[in-house]
N, CA, C and O atoms as CSV, one atom per row, in Angstrom:
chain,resi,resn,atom,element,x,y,z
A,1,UNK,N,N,96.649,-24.703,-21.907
A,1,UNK,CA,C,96.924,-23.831,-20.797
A,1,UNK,C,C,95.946,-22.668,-20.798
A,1,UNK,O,O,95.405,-22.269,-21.829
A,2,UNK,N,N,95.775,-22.222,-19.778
A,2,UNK,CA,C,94.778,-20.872,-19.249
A,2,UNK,C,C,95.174,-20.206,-19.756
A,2,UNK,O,O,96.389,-20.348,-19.613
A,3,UNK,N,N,94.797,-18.685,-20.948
A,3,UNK,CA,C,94.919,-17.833,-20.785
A,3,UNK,C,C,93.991,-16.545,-20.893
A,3,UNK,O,O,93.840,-16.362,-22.101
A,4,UNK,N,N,93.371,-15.669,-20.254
A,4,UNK,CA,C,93.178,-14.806,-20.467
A,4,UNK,C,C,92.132,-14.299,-21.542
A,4,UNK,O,O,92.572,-14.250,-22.691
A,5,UNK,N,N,90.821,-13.914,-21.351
A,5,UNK,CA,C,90.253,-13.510,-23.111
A,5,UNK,C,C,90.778,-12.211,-23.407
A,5,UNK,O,O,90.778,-11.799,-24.567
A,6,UNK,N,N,91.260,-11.483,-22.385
A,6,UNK,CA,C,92.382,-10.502,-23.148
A,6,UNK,C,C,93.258,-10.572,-23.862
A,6,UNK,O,O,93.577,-9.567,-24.496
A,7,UNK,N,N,94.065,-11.951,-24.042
A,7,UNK,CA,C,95.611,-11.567,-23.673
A,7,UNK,C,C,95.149,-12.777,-25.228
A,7,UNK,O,O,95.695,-12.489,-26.293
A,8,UNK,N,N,94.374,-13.773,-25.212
A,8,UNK,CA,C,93.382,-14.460,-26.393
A,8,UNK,C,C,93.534,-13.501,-27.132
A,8,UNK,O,O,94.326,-13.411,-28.071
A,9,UNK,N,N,92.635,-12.571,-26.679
A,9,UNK,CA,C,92.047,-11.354,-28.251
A,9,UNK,C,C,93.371,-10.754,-29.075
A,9,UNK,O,O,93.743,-10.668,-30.245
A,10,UNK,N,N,93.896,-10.360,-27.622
A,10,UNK,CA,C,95.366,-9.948,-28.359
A,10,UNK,C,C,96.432,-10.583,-29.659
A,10,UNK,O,O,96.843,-10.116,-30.721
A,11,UNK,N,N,96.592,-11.758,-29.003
A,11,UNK,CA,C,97.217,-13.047,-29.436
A,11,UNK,C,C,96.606,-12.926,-30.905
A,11,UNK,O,O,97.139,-12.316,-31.832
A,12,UNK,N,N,95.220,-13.710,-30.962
A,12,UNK,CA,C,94.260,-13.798,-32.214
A,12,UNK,C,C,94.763,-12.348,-32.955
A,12,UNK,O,O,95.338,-12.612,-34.011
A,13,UNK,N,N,94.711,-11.219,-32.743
A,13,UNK,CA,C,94.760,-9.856,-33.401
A,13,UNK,C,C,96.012,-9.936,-33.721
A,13,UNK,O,O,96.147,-9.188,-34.690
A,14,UNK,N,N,96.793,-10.311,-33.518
A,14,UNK,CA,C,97.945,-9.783,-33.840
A,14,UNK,C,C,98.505,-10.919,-34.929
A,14,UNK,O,O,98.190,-12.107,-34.873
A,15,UNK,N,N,99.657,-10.165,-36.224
A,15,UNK,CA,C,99.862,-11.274,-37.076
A,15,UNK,C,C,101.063,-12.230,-36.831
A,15,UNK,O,O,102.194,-11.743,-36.812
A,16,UNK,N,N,100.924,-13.259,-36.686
A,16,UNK,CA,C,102.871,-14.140,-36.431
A,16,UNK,C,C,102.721,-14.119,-35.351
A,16,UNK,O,O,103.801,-14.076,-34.761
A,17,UNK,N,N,101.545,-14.129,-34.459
A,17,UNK,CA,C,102.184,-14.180,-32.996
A,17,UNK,C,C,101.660,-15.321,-32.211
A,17,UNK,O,O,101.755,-15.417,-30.987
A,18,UNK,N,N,100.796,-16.645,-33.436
A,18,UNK,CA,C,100.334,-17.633,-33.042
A,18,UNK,C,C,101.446,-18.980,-33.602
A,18,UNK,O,O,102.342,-18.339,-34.151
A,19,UNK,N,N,101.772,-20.297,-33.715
A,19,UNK,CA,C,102.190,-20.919,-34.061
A,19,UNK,C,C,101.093,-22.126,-34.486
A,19,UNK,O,O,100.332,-22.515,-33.600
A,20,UNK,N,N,100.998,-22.736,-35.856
A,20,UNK,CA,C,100.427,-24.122,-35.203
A,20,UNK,C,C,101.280,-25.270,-36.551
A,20,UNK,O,O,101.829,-25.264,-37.653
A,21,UNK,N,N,100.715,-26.392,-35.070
A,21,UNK,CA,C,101.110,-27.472,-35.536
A,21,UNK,C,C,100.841,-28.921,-35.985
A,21,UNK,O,O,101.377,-29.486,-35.031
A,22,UNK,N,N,100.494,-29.684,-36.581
A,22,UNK,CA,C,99.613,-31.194,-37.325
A,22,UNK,C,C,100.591,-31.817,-37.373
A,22,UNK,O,O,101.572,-31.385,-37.978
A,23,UNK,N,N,100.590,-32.969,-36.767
A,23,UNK,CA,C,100.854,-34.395,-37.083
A,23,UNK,C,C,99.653,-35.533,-37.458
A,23,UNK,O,O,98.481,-35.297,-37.165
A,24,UNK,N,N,100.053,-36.790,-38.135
A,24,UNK,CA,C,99.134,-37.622,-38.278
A,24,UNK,C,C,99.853,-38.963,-37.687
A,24,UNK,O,O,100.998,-39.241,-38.043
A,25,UNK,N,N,99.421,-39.453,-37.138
A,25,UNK,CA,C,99.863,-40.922,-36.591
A,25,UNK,C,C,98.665,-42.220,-37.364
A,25,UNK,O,O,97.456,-42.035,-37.496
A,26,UNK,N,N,99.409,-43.459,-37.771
A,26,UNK,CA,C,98.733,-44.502,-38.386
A,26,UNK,C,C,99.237,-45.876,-37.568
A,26,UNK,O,O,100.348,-46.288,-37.236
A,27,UNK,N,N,98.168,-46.272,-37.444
A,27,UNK,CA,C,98.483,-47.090,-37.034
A,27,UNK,C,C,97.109,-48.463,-37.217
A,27,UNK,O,O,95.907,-48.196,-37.199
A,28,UNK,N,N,97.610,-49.697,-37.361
A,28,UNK,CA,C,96.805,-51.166,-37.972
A,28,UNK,C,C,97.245,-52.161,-37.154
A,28,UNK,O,O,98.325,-52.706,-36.924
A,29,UNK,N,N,95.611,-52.291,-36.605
A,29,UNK,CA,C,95.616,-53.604,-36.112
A,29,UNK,C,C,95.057,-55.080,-36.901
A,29,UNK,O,O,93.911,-55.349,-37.259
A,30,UNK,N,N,95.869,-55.613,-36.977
A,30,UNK,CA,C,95.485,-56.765,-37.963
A,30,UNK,C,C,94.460,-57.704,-37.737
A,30,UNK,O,O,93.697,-58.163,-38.587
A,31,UNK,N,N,94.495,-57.974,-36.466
A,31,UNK,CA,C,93.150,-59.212,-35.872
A,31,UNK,C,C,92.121,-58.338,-35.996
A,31,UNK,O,O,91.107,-58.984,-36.261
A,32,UNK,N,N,91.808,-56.697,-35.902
A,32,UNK,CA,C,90.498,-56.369,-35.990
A,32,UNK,C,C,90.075,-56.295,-37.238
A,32,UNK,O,O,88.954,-56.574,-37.663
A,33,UNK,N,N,91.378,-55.752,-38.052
A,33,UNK,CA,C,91.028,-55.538,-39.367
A,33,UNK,C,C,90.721,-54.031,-39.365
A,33,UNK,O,O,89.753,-53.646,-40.020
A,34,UNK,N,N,91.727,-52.846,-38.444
A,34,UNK,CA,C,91.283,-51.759,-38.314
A,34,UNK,C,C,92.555,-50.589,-38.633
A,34,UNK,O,O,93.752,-50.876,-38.614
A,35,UNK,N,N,92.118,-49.526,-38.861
A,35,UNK,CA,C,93.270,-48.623,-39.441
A,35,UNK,C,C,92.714,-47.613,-38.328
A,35,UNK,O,O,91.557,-47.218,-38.192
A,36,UNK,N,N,93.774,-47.322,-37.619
A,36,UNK,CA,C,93.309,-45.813,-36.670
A,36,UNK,C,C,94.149,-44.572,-37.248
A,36,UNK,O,O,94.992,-44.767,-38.123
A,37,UNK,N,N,93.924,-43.426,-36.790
A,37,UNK,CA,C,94.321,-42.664,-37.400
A,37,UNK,C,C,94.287,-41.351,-36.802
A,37,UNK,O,O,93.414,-40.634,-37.291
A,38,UNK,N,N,95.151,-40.695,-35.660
A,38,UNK,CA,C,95.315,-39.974,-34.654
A,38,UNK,C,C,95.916,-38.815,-35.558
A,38,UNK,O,O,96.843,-38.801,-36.367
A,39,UNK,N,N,94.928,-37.740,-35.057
A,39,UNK,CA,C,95.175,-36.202,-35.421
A,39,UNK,C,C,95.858,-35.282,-34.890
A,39,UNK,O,O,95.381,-34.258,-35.380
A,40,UNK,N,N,96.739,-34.967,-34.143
A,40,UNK,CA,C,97.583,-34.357,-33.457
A,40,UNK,C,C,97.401,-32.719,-33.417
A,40,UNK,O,O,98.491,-32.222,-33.698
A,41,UNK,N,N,96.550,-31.850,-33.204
A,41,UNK,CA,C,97.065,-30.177,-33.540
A,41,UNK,C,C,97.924,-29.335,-32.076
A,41,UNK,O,O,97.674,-29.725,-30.935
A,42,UNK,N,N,98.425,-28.752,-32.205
A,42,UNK,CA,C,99.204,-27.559,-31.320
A,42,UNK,C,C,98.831,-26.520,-31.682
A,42,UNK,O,O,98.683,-26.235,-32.870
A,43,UNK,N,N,98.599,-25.725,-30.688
A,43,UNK,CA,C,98.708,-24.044,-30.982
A,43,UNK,C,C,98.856,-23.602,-30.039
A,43,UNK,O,O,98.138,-23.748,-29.050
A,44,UNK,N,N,100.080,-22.790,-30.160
A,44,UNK,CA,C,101.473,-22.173,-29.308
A,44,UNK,C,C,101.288,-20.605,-29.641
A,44,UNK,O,O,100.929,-20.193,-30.744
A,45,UNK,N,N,101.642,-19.630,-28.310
A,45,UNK,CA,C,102.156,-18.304,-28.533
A,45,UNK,C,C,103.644,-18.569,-28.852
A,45,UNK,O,O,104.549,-19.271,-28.400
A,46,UNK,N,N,103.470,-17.684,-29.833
A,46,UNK,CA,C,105.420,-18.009,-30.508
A,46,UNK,C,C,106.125,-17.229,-29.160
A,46,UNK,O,O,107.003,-17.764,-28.483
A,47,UNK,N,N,105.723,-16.226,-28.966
A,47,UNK,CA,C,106.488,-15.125,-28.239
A,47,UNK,C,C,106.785,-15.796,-26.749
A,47,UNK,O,O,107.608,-15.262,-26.006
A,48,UNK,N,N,106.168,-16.833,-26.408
A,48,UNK,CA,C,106.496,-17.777,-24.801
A,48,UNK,C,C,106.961,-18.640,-25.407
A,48,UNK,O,O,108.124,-18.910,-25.105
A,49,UNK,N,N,106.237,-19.549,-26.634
A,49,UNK,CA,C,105.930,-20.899,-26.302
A,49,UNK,C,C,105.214,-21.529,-25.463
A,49,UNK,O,O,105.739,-22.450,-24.838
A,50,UNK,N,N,104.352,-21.316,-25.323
A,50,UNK,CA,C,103.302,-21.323,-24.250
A,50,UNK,C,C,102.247,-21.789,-25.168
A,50,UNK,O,O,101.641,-21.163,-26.038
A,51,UNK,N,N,102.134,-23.268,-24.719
A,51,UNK,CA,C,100.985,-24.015,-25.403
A,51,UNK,C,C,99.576,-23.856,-25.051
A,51,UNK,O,O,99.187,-24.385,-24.009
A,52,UNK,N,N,98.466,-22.961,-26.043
A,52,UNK,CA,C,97.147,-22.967,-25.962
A,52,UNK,C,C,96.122,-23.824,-25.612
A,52,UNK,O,O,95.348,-23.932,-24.660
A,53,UNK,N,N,96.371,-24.503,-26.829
A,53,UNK,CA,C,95.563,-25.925,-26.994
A,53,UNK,C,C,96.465,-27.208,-27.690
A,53,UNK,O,O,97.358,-27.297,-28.533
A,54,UNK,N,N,95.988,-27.783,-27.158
A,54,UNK,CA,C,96.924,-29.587,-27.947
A,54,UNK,C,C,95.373,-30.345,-28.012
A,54,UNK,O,O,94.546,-30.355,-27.101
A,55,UNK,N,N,95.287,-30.751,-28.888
A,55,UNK,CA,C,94.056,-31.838,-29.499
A,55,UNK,C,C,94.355,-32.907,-30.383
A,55,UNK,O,O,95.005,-32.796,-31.422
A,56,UNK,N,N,93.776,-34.112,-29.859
A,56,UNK,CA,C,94.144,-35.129,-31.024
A,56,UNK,C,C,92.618,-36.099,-31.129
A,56,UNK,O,O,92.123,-36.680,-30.163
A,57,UNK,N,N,92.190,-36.098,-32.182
A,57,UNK,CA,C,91.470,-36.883,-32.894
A,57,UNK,C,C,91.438,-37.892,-33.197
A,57,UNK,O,O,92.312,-38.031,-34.054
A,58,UNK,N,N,90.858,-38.933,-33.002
A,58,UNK,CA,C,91.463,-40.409,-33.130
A,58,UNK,C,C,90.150,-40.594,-34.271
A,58,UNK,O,O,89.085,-40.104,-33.896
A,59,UNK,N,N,90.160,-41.226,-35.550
A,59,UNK,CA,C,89.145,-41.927,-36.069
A,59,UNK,C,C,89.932,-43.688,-36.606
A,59,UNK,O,O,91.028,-44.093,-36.993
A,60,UNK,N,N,88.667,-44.222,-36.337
A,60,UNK,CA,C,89.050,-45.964,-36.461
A,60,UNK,C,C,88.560,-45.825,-37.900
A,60,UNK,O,O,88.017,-44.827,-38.374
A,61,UNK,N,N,88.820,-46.929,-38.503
A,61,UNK,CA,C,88.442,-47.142,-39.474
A,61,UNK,C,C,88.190,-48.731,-39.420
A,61,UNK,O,O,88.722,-49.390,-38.526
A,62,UNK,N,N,87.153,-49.497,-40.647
A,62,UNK,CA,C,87.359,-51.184,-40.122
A,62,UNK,C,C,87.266,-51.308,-41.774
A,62,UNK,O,O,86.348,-50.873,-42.468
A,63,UNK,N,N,88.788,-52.211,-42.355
A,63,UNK,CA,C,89.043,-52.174,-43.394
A,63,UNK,C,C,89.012,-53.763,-43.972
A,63,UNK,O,O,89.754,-54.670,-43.594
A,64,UNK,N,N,87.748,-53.865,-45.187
A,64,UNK,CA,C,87.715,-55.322,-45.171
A,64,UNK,C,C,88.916,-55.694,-46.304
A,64,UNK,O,O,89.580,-55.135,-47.177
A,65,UNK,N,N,88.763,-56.823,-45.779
A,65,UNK,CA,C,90.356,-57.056,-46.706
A,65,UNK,C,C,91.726,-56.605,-46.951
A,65,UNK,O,O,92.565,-56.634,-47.852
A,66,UNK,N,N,91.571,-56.133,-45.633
A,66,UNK,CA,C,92.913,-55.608,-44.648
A,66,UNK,C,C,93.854,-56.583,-44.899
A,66,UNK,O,O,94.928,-56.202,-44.435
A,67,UNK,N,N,93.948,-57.677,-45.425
A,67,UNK,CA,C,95.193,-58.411,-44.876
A,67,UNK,C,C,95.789,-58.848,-46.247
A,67,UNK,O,O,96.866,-59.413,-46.438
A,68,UNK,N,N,94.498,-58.316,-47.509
A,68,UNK,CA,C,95.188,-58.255,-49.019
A,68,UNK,C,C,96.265,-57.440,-49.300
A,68,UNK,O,O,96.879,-57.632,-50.350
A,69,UNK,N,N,96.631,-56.485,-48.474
A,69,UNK,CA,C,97.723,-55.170,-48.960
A,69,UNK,C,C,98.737,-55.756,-47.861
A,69,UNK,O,O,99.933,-55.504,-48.008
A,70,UNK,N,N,98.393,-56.383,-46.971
A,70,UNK,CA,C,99.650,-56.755,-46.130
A,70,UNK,C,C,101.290,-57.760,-46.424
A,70,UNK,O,O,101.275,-58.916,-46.845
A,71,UNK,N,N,102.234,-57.188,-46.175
A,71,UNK,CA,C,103.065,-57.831,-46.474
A,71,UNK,C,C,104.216,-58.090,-45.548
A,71,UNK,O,O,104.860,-57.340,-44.814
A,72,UNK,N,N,104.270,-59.130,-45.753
A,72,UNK,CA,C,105.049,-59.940,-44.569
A,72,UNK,C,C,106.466,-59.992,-44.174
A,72,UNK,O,O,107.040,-60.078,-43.088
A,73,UNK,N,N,106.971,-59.886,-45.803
A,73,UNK,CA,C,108.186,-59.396,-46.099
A,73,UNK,C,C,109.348,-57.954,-45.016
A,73,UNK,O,O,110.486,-57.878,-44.553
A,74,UNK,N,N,108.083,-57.088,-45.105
A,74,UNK,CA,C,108.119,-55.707,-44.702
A,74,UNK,C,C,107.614,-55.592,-43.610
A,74,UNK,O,O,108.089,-54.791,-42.804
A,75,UNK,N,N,106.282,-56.535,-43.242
A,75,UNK,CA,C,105.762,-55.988,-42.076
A,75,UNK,C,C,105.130,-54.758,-42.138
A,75,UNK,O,O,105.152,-53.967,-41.195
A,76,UNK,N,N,104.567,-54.546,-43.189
A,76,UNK,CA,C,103.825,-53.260,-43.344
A,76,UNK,C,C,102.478,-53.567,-44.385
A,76,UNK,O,O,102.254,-54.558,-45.081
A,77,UNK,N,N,101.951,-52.736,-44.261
A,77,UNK,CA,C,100.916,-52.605,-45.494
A,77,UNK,C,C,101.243,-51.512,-46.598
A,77,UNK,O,O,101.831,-50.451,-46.384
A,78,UNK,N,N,100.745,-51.972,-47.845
A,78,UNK,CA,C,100.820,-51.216,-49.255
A,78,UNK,C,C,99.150,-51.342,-49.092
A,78,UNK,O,O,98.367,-52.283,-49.225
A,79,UNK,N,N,98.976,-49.739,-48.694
A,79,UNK,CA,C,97.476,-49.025,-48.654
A,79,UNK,C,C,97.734,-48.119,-49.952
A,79,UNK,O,O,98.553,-47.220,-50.142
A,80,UNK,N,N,96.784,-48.652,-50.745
A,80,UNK,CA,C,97.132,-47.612,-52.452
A,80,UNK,C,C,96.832,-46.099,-51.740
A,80,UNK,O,O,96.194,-45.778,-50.738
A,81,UNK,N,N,97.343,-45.589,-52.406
A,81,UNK,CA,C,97.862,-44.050,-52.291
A,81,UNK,C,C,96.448,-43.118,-52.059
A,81,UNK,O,O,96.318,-42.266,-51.180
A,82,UNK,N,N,95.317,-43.539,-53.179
A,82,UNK,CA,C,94.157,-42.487,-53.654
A,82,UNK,C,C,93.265,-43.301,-52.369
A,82,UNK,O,O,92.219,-42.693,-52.140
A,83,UNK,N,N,93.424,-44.351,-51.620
A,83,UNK,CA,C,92.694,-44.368,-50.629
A,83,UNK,C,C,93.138,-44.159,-49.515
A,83,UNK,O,O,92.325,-43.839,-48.648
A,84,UNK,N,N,94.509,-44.264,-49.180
A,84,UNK,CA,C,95.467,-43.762,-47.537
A,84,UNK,C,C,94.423,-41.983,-47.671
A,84,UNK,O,O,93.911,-41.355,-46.745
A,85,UNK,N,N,94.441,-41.676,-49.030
A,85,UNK,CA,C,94.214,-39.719,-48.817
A,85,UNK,C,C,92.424,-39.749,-48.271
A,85,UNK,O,O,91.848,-38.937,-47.546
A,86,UNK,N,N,91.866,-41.042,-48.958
A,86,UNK,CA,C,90.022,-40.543,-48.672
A,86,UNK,C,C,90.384,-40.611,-46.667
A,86,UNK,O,O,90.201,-39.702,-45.857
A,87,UNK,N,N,90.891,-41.936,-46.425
A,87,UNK,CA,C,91.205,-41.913,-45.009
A,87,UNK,C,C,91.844,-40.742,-44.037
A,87,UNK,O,O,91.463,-40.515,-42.889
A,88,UNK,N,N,92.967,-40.001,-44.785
A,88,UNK,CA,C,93.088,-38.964,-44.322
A,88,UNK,C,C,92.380,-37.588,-44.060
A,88,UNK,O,O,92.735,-36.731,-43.250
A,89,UNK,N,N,91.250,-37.553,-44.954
A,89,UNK,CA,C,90.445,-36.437,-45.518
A,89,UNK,C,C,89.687,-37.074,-44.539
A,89,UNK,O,O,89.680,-36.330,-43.558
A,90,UNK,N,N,89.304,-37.677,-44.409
A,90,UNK,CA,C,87.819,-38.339,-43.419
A,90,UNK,C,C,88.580,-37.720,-42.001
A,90,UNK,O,O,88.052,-36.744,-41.467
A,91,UNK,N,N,90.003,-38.388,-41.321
A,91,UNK,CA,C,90.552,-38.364,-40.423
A,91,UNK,C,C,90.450,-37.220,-39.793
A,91,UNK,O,O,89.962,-37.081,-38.672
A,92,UNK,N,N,91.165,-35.858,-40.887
A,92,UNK,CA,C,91.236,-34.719,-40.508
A,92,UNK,C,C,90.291,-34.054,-40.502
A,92,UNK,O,O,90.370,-33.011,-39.853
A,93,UNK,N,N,89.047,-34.358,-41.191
A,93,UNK,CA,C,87.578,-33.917,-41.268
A,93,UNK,C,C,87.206,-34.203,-39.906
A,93,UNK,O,O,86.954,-33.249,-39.169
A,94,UNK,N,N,87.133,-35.424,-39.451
A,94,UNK,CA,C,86.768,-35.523,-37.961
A,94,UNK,C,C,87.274,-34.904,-36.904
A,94,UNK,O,O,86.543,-34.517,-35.992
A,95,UNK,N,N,88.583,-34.735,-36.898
A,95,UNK,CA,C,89.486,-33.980,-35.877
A,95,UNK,C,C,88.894,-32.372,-35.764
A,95,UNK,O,O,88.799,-31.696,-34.741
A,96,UNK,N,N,88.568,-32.035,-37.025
A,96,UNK,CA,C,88.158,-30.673,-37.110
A,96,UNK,C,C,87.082,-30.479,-36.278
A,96,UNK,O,O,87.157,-29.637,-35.383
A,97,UNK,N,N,85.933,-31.241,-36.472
A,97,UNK,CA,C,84.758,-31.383,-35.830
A,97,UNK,C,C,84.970,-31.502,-34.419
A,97,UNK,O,O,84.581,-30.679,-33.591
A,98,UNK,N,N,85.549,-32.466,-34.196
A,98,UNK,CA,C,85.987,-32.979,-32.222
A,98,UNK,C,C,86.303,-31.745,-32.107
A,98,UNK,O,O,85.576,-31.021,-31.427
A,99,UNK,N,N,87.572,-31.168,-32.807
A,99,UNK,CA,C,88.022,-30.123,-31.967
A,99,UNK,C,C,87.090,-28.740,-31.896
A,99,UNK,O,O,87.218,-28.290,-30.757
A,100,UNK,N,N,86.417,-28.104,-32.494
A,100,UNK,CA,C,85.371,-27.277,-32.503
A,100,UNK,C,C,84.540,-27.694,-31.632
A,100,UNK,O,O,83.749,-26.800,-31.332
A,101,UNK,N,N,84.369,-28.635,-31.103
A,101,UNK,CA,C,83.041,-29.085,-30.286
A,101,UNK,C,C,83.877,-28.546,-28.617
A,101,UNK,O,O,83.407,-27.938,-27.655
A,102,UNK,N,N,85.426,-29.171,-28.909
A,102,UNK,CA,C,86.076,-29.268,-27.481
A,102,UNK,C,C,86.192,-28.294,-27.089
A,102,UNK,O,O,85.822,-28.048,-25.941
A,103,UNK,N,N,86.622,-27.570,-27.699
A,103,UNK,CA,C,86.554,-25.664,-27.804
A,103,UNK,C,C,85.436,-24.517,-27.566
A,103,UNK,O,O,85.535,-23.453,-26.956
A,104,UNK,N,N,84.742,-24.882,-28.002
A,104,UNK,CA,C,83.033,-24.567,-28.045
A,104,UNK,C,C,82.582,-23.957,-26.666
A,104,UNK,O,O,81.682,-23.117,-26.668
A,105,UNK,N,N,83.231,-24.386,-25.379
A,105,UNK,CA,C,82.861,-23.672,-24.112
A,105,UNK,C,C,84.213,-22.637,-23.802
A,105,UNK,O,O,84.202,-21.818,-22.883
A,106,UNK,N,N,84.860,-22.745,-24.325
A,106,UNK,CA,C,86.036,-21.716,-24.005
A,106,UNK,C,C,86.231,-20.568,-24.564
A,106,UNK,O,O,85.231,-20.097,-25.108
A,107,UNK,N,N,87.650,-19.656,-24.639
A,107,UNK,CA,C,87.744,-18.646,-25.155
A,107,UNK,C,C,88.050,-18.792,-26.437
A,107,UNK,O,O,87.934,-17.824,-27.188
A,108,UNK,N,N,88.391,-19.736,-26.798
A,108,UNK,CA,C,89.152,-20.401,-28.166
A,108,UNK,C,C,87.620,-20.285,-28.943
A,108,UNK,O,O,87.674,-19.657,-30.000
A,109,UNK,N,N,86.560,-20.692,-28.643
A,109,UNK,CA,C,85.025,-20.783,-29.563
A,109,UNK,C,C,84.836,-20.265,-30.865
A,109,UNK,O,O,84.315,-20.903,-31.780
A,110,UNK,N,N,85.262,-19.103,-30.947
A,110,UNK,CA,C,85.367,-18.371,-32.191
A,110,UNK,C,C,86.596,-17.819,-32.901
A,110,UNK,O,O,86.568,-16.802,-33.594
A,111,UNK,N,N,87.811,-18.656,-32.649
A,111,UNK,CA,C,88.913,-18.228,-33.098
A,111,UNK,C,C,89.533,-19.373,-33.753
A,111,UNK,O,O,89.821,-19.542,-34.938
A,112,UNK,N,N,89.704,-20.257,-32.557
A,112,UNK,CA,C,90.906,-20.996,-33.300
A,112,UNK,C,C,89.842,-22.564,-34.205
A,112,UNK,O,O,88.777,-23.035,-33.808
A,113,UNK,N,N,90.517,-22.915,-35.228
A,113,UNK,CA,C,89.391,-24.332,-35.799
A,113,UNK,C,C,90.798,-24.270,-36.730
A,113,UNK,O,O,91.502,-23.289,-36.971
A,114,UNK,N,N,90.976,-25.866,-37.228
A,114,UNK,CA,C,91.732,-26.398,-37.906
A,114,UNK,C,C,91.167,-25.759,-39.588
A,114,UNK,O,O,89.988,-25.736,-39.940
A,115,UNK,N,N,92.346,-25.290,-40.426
A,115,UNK,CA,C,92.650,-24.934,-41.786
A,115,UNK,C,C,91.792,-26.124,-42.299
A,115,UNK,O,O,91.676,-27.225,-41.763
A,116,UNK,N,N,91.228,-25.690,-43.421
A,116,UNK,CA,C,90.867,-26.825,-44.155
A,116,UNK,C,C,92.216,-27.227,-44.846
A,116,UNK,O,O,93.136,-26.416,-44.954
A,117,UNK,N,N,92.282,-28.296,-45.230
A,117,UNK,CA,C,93.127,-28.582,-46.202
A,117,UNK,C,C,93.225,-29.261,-47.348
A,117,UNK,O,O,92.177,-29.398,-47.980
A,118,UNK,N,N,94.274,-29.755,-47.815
A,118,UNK,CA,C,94.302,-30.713,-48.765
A,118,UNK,C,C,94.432,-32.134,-48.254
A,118,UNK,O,O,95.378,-32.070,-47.469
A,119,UNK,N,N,93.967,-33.447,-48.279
A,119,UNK,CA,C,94.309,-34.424,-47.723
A,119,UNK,C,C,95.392,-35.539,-48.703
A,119,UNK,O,O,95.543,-36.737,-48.463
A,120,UNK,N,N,96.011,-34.811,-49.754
A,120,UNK,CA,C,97.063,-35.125,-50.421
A,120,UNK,C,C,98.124,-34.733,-50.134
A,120,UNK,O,O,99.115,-35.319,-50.568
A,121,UNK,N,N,98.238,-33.649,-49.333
A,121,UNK,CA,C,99.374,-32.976,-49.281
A,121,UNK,C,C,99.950,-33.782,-47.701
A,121,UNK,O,O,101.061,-33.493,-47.257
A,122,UNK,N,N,99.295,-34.503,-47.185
A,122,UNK,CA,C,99.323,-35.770,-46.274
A,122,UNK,C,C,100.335,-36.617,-46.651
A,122,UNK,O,O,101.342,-37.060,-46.099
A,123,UNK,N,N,99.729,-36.752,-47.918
A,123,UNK,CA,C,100.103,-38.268,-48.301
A,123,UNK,C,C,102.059,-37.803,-48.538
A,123,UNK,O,O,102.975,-38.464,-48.047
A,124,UNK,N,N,102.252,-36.418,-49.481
A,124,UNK,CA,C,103.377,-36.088,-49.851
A,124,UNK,C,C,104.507,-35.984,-49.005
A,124,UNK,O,O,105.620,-36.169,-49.496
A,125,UNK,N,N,104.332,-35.604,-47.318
A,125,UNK,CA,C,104.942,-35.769,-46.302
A,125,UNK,C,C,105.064,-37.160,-45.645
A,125,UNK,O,O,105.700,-37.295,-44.599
């Protein structure tokens, strides 16, 4: 949503008066042999709720031997743990980038950019 590079500066200046929010979505397609991996961010004025920016990041991935961790039983995949996180770290690494680029002509340019993080602390949620 539009707002203001005043009412921006303000917002940015002031402490607690921004909200944000990350999701990760996963999702595998089996005939390609591909893992996608959608980045979700929000950032909300707490004081409306009044959504800033919403961005989501999509990175593919093409995973050989995709169909060794698959199980049929479950209908799911067992992706070992220390590689679901390199995928996540890559994921959210990219999202960061898209979103700085998407931002880049607006008022947002020099304020808002995704936290670095941990891409374990992914896996723990």
């Amino acid at each position: 949503m539009d707002v203001s590079e005043d009412h921006a500066e303000k917002l940015f200046g002031q402490q607690n008066a921004l909200s944000f929010g990350i999701q990760i979505a996963i999702s595998v397609n089996k005939e390609e042999s591909t893992l996608t991996m959608d980045v979700n961010s929000v950032l909300k004025d707490k004081l409306t709720g009044q959504q800033l920016v919403e961005h989501t990041g999509r990175t593919n991935f093409l995973v050989r031997n995709l169909e060794q961790v698959y199980n049929p039983q479950t209908d799911t995949y067992d992706i070992p743990n220390d590689l679901l996180t390199q995928f996540y770290g890559l994921a959210y690494t990219h999202a960061r980038a898209l979103l700085a680029v998407e931002v880049s002509p607006t008022i947002y340019r020099d304020k808002y950019l995704l936290p670095v993080l941990d891409p374990s602390q992914f896996i723990k949620q």
